[in-house]
KOLTI-609791 format. One record per residue (C-alpha): residue number from 1; x, y, z; residue in one letter. Coordinates in Angstrom, 2 decimals. Example, Ala and Ser with C-alpha at 12.3 -4.5 7.8 and 13.67 -1.06 7.14 Angstrom:
BEGIN
<1,<12.30,-4.50,7.80>,"A"> <2,<13.67,-1.06,7.14>,"S"> 
This chain:
BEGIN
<1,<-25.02,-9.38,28.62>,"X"> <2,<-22.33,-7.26,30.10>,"X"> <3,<-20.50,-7.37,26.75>,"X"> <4,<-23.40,-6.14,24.98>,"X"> <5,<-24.06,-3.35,26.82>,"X"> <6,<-20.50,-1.90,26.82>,"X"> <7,<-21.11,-2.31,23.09>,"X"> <8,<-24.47,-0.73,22.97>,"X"> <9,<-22.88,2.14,24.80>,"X"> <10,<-19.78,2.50,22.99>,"X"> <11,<-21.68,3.00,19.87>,"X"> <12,<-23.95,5.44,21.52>,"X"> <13,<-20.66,7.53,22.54>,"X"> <14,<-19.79,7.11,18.55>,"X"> <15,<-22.87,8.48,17.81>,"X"> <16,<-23.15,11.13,20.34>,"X"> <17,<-19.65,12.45,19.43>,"X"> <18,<-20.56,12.81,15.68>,"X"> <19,<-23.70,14.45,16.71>,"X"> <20,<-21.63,17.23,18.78>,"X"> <21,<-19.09,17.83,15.79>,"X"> <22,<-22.34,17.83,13.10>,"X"> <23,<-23.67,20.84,15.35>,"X"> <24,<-20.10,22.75,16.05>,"X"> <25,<-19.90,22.60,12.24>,"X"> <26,<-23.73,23.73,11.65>,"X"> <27,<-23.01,26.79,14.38>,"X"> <28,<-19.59,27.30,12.65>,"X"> <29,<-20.81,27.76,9.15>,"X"> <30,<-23.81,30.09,10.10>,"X"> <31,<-20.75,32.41,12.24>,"X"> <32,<-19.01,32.60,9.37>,"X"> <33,<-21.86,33.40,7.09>,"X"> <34,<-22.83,36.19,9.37>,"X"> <35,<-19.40,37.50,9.46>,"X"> <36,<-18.63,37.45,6.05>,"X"> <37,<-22.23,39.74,5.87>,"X"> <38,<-20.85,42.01,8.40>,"X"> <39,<-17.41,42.45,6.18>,"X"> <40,<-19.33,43.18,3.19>,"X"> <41,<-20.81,46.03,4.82>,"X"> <42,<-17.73,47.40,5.64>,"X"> <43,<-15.69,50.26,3.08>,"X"> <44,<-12.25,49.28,2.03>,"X"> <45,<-10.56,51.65,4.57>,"X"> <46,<-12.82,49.64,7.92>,"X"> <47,<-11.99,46.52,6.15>,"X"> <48,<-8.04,47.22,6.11>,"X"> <49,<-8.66,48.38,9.81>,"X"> <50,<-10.21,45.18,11.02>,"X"> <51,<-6.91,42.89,9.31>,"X"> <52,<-9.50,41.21,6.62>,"X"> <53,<-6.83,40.81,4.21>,"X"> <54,<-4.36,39.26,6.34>,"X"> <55,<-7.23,36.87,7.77>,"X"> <56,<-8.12,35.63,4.16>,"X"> <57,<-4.27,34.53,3.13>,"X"> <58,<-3.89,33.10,6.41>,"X"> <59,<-6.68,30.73,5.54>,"X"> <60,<-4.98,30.61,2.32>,"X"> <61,<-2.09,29.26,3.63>,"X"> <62,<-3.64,26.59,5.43>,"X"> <63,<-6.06,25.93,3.10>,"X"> <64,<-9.51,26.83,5.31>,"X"> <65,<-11.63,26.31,1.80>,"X"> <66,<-15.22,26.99,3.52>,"X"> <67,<-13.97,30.48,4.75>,"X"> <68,<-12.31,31.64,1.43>,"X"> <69,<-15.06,30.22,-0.73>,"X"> <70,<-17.71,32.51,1.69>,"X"> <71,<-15.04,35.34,1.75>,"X"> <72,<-14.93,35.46,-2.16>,"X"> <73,<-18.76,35.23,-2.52>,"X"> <74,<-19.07,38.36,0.14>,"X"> <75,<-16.03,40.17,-0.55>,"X"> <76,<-14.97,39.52,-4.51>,"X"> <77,<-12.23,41.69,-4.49>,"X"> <78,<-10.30,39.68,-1.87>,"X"> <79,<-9.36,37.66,-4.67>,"X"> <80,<-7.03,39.80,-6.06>,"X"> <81,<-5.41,41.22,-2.87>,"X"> <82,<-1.93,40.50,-2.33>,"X"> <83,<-0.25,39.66,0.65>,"X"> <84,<3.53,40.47,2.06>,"X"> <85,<5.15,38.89,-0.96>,"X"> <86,<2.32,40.69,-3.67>,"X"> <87,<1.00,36.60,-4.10>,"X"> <88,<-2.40,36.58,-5.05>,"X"> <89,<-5.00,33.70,-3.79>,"X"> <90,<-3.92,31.38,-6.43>,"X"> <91,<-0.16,32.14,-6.27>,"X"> <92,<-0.22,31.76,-2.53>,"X"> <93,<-2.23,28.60,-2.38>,"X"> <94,<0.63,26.87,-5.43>,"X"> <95,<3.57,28.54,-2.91>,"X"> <96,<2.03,26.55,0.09>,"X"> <97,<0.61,24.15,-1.93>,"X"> <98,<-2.84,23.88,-0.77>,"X"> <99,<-4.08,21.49,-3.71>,"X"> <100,<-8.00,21.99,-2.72>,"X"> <101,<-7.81,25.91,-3.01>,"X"> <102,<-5.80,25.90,-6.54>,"X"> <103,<-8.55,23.44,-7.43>,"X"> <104,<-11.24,26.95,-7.09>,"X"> <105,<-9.13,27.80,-9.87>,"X"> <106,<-11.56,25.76,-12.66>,"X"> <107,<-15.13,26.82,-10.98>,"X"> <108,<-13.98,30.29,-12.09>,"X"> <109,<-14.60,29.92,-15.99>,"X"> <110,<-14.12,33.35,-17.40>,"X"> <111,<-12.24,34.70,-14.87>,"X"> <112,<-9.54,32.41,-15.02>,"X"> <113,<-7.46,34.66,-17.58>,"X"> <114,<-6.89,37.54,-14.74>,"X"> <115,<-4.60,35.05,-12.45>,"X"> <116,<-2.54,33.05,-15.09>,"X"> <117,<-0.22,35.84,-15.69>,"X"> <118,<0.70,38.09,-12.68>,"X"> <119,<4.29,38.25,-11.22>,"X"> <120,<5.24,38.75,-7.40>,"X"> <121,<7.40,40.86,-5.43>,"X"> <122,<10.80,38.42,-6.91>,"X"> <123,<9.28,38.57,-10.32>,"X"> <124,<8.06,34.90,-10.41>,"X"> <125,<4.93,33.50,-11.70>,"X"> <126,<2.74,31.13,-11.00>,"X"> <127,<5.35,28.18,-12.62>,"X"> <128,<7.76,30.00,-10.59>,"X"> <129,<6.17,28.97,-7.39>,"X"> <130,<5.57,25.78,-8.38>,"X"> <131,<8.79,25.08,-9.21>,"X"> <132,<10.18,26.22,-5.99>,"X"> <133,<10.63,23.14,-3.33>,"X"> <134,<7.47,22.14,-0.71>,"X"> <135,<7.38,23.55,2.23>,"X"> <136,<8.28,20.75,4.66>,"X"> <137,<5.26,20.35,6.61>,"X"> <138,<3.69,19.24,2.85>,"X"> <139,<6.20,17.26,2.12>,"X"> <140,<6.28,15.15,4.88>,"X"> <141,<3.00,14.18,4.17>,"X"> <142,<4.51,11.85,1.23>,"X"> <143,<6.20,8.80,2.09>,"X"> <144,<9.80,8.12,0.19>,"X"> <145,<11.91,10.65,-1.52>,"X"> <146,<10.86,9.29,-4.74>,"X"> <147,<7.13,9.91,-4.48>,"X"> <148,<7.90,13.66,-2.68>,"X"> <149,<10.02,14.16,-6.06>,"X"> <150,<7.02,12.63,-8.25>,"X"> <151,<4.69,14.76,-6.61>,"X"> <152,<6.32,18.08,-6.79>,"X"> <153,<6.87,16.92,-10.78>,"X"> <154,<3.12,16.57,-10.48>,"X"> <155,<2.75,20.40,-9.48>,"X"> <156,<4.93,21.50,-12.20>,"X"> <157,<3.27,20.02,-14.80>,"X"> <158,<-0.43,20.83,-13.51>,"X"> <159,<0.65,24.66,-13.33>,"X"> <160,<2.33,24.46,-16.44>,"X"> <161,<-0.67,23.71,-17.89>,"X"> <162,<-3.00,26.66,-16.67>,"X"> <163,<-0.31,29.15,-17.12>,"X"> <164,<0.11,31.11,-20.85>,"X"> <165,<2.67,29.14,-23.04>,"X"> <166,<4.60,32.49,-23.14>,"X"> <167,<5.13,32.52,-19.43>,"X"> <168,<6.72,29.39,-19.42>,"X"> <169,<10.31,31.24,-20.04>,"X"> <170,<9.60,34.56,-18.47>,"X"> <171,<12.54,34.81,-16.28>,"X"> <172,<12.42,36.18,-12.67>,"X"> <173,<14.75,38.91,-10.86>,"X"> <174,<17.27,36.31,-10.30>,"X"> <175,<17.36,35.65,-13.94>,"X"> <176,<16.04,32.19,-13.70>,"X"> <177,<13.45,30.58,-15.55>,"X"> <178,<10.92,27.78,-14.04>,"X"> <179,<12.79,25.17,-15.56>,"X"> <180,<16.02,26.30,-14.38>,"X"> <181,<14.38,26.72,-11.03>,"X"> <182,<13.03,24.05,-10.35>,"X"> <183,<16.33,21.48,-11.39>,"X"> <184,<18.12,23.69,-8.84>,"X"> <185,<15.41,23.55,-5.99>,"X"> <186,<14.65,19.88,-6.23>,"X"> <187,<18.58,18.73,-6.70>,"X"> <188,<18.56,17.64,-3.45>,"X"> <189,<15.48,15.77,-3.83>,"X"> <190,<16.36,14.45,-6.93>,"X"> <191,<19.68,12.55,-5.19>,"X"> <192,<17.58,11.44,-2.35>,"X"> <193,<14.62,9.65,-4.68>,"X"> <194,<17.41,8.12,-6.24>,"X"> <195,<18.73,6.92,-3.08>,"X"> <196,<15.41,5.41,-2.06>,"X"> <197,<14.97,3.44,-5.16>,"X"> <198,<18.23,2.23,-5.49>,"X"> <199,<18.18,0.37,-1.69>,"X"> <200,<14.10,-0.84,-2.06>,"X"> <201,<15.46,-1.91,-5.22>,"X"> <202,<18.25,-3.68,-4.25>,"X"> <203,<16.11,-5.20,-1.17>,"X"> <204,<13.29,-7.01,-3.21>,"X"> <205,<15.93,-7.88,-5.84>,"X"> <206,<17.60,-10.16,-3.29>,"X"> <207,<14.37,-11.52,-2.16>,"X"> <208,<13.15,-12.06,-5.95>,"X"> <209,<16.53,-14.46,-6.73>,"X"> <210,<15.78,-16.34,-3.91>,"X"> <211,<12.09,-17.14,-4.64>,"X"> <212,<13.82,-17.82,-8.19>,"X"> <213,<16.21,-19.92,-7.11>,"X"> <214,<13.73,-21.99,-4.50>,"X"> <215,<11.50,-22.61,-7.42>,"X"> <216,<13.63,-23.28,-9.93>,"X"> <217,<15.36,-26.32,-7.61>,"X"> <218,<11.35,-27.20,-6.36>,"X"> <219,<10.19,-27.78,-10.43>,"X"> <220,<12.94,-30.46,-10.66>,"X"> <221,<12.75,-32.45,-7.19>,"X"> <222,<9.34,-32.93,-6.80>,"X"> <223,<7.46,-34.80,-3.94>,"X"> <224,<7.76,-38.50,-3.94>,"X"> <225,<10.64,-38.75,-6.79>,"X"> <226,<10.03,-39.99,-10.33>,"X"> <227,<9.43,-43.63,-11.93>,"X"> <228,<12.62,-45.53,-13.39>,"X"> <229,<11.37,-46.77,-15.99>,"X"> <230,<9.19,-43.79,-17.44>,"X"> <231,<11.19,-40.97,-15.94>,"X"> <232,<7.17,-39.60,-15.38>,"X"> <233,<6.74,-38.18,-11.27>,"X"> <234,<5.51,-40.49,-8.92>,"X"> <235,<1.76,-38.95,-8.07>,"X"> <236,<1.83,-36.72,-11.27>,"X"> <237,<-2.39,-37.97,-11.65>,"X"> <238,<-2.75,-36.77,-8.06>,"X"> <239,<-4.86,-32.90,-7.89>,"X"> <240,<-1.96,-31.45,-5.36>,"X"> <241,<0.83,-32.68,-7.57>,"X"> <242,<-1.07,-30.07,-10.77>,"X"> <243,<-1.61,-27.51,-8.20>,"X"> <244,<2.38,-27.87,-7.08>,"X"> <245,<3.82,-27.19,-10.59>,"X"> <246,<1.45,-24.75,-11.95>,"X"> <247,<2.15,-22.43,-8.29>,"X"> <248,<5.59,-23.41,-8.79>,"X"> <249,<5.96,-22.12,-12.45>,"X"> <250,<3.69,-19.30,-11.42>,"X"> <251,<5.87,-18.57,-8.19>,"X"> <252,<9.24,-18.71,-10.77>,"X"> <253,<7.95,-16.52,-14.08>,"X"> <254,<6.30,-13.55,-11.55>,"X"> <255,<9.40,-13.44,-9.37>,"X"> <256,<11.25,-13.28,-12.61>,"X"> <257,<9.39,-10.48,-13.66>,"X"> <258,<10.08,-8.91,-10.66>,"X"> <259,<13.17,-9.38,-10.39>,"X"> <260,<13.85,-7.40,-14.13>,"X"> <261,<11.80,-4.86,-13.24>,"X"> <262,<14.17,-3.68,-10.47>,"X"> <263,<16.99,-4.16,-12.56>,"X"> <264,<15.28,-1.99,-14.76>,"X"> <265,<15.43,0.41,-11.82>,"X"> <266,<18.91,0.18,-11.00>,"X"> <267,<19.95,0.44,-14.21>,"X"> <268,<17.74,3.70,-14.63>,"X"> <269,<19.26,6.96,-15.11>,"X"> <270,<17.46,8.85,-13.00>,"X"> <271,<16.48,11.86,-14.88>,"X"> <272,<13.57,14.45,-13.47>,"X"> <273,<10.93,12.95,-15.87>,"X"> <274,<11.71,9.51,-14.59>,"X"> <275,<10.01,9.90,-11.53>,"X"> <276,<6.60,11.08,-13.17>,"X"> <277,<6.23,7.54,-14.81>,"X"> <278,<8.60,5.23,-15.62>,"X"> <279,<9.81,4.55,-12.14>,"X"> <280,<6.80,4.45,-10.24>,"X"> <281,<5.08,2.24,-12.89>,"X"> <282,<8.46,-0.23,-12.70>,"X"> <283,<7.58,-0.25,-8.84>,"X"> <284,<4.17,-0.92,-8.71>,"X"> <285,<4.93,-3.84,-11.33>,"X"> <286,<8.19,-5.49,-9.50>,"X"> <287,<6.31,-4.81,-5.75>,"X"> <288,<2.91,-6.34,-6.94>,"X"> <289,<4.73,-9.32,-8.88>,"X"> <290,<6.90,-10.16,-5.64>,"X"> <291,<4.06,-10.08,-3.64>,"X"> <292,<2.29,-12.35,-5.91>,"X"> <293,<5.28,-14.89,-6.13>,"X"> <294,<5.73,-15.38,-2.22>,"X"> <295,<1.83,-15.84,-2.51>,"X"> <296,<2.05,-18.48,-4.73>,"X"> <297,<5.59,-20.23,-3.40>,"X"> <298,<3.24,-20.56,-0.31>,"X"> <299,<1.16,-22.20,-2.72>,"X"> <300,<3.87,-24.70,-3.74>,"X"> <301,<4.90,-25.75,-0.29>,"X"> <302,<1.06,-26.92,0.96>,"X"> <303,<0.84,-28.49,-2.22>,"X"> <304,<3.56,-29.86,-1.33>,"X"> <305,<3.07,-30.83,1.75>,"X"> <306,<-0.27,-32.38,1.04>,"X"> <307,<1.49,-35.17,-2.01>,"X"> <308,<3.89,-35.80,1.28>,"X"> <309,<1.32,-36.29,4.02>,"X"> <310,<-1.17,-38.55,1.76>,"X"> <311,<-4.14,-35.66,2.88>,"X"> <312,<-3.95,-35.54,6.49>,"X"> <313,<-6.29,-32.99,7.07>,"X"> <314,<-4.97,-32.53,11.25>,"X"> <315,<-0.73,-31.96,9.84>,"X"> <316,<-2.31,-29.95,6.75>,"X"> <317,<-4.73,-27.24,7.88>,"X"> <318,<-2.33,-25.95,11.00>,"X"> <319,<0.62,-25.89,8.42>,"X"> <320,<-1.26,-23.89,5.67>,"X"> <321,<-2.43,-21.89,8.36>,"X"> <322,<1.34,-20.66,9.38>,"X"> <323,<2.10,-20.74,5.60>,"X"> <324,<-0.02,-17.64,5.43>,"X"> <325,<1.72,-15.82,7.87>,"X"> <326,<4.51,-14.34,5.88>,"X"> <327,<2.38,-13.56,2.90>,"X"> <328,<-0.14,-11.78,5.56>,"X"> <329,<3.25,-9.87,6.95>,"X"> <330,<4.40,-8.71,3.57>,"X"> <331,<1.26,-7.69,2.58>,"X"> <332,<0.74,-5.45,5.97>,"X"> <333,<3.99,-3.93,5.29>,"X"> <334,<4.34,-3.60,1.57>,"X"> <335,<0.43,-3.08,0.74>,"X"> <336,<0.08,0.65,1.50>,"X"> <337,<2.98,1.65,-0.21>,"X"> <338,<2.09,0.33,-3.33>,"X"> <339,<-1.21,1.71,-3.02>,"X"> <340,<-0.08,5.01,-2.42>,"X"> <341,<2.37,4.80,-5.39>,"X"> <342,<-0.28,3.41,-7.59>,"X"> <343,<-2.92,6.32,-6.65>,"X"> <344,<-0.02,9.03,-7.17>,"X"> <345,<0.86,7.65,-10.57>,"X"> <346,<-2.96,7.00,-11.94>,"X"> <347,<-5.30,8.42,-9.45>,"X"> <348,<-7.37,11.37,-10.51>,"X"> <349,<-4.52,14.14,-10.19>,"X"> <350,<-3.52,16.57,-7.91>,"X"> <351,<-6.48,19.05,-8.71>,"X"> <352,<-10.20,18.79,-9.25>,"X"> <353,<-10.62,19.68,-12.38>,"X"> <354,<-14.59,19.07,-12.99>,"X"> <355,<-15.38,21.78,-10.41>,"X"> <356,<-18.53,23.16,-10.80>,"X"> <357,<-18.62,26.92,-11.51>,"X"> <358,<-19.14,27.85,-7.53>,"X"> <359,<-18.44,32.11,-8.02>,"X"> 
C-alpha cells in the first residue's frame, strides 16, 4: 500500500510539473505576442533605440524559432536586417547552423529569391558559410569525427541546392571559392573521421575473425561426434542439432560479411564525398551484421549445449540466460550508434522541406 502511494504521488508530481511548464509556455507566448504588437508600433528610429535588431539575431543565433517566426509576422522587415558581419536571417542561421530556422527558408515561397544571393561583410555567400567549419558547441552535438564530417557535407550540399548555380563559384575577398573553402576548413576534420574509422574498423574486424574462426571450427566438431560407418553426426534427426548448424552457418556467412565490409573501410580512400555515403552505409552494414553474428553464435552454443545435456531444462534455461548477456551488452553499447548513423545517412535530412507557407 505504501508502494502504491509513493507511485500515485510520483505521477501526480509528473503531472503537476508538466502542468506548470504548459502554463509558463501559455504566459510566455501571449508576452511575446504582446511585445511583438508593441514593436510594430514603433518607427524605425524607436525601434533601433530599443536594440530590436540585435534582439532578433541573437535569437537567431540560438535558434529561438517562436520569437523570430512572431518577430517576422510583426516586424517584416527584420528579415532583411543585417547584423555586425552584414548576415542576414538566413545567412546567420547557416553560419551558426541553426537547422530549424534555415528550414523557414521553404514556408517563404516567392520570397525565397531575395536571400539566395546576397554577400556579407568578407564577400561570402550563403555556400560560403556553409562551407566554413561548425561552431563547436554544434559540433559536439555529433558523436565521431566521421559523422561531424558527414554532417557538415550534409550542410554543403543542402545550401548548395537553394543557392543560384552561378553562385556556386563566386569567389570571396580572400579569393576563395566554397569548394576551396570548405576542403581547407574541414582538413582537419577530414584526418580525424579518418582516424575514427580506421580504429572502429580495425576493432570489429578483430572481433569478426574470431566469430569466423569459432564457427568455422564449431561446423566441423559437432556435439556428440559422427557415426563410423556413415560418417553422418551422431543426433543429426535431433531439432537442436538443425538449429546448431543453421545458427552456426548463419553466425559464419554474417560475420563474414562483416568482416569485408570493414575491409572495405580500411581499404577506403577517404575522399570528402566518402563520408556522405559510402562509409556510413559500409558501417551500418558491417556493425548490424556483427551484431547479428554474436546473436546467432549465442544461438550455436545453447543449441549446443542442449544436444550435450539430453534437454535438461534446470542446466539449460540458467545457461541461455547468461548466453544473452553479451549480446544484451553489445547491443547497449553499439545500438545507438548505429542508429544515429543510420538516421544521418537516410533520415529525412537536415531541413524541413514540406514547410507550410507560415509568412
Amino acid at each position: 500500500m505504501v508502494l502504491f502511494d509513493n507511485y500515485l504521488n510520483i505521477v501526480d508530481l509528473g503531472i503537476k510539473q508538466m502542468y506548470d511548464l504548459k502554463k509558463i509556455h501559455i504566459y510566455s507566448d501571449k508576452i511575446l505576442r504582446c511585445m511583438c504588437e508593441h514593436i510594430s508600433s514603433l518607427d524605425y528610429e524607436e525601434q533601433l533605440k530599443a536594440s530590436v535588431h540585435p534582439a532578433f539575431h541573437s535569437a537567431v543565433k540560438n535558434g529561438t524559432l517562436e520569437f523570430i517566426m512572431e518577430m517576422i509576422k510583426a516586424c517584416p522587415h527584420v528579415m532583411i536586417c543585417t547584423d555586425d558581419n552584414s548576415r542576414t536571417l538566413f545567412m546567420s542561421s547557416i553560419a551558426n547552423r541553426q537547422e530549424k530556422v534555415v528550414s523557414l527558408f521553404y514556408g517563404l515561397e516567392a520570397t525565397r529569391s531575395g536571400f539566395v544571393s546576397l554577400i556579407d561583410s568578407s564577400g561570402n555567400t550563403m555556400l560560403h558559410l556553409a562551407a566554413k567549419l561548425s561552431p563547436p558547441s554544434q559540433l559536439s552535438r555529433i558523436s565521431g569525427a566521421a559523422l561531424q564530417m558527414q554532417r557538415e557535407l550534409q550542410w554543403y550540399k543542402e545550401v548548395e541546392s537553394i543557392i543560384n548555380p552561378t553562385d556556386k563559384d563566386f569567389a570571396n575577398v580572400k579569393g576563395q571559392i566554397a569548394r576551396e573553402l570548405f576542403t581547407s576548413d574541414h582538413a582537419d576534420l577530414l584526418l580525424k573521421g579518418e582516424e575514427w574509422m580506421k580504429a572502429t574498423a580495425t576493432s570489429c574486424t578483430v572481433v569478426g575473425a574470431l566469430i569466423i574462426t569459432i564457427m568455422f571450427t564449431a561446423a566441423f566438431t559437432v556435439p556428440g561426434g559422427y557415426v563410423q560407418e556413415s560418417g553422418y553426426p551422431i543426433f543429426k534427426d535431433k531439432e537442436s542439432f538443425t538449429v546448431f548448424i543453421v545458427s552456426d552457418a548463419i553466425s559464419l556467412f554474417s560475420s563474414s560479411t562483416s568482416v569485408l565490409m570493414f575491409l572495405g573501410i580500411l581499404t577506403s580512400r577517404y575522399a570528402e564525398e566518402d563520408f556522405l555515403k559510402s562509409l556510413p552505409t559500409k558501417l551500418i552494414i558491417g556493425l548490424s551484421t556483427l551484431f547479428f553474428s554474436i546473436a546467432t553464435m549465442m544461438v550455436t552454443f545453447c543449441a549446443a549445449l542442449m544436444i550435450i545435456v539430453d534437454g535438461k531444462l534446470q542446466i539449460i534455461i540458467p545457461i541461455v540466460l547468461v548466453a544473452c548477456i553479451p549480446v544484451t551488452f553489445f547491443m547497449m553499447l553499439q545500438f545507438p550508434l548505429l542508429v544515429e548513423i543510420f538516421v544521418s545517412t537516410y533520415g529525412p535530412g537536415i531541413f524541413n522541406k514540406k514547410l507550410k507557407r507560415w509568412y
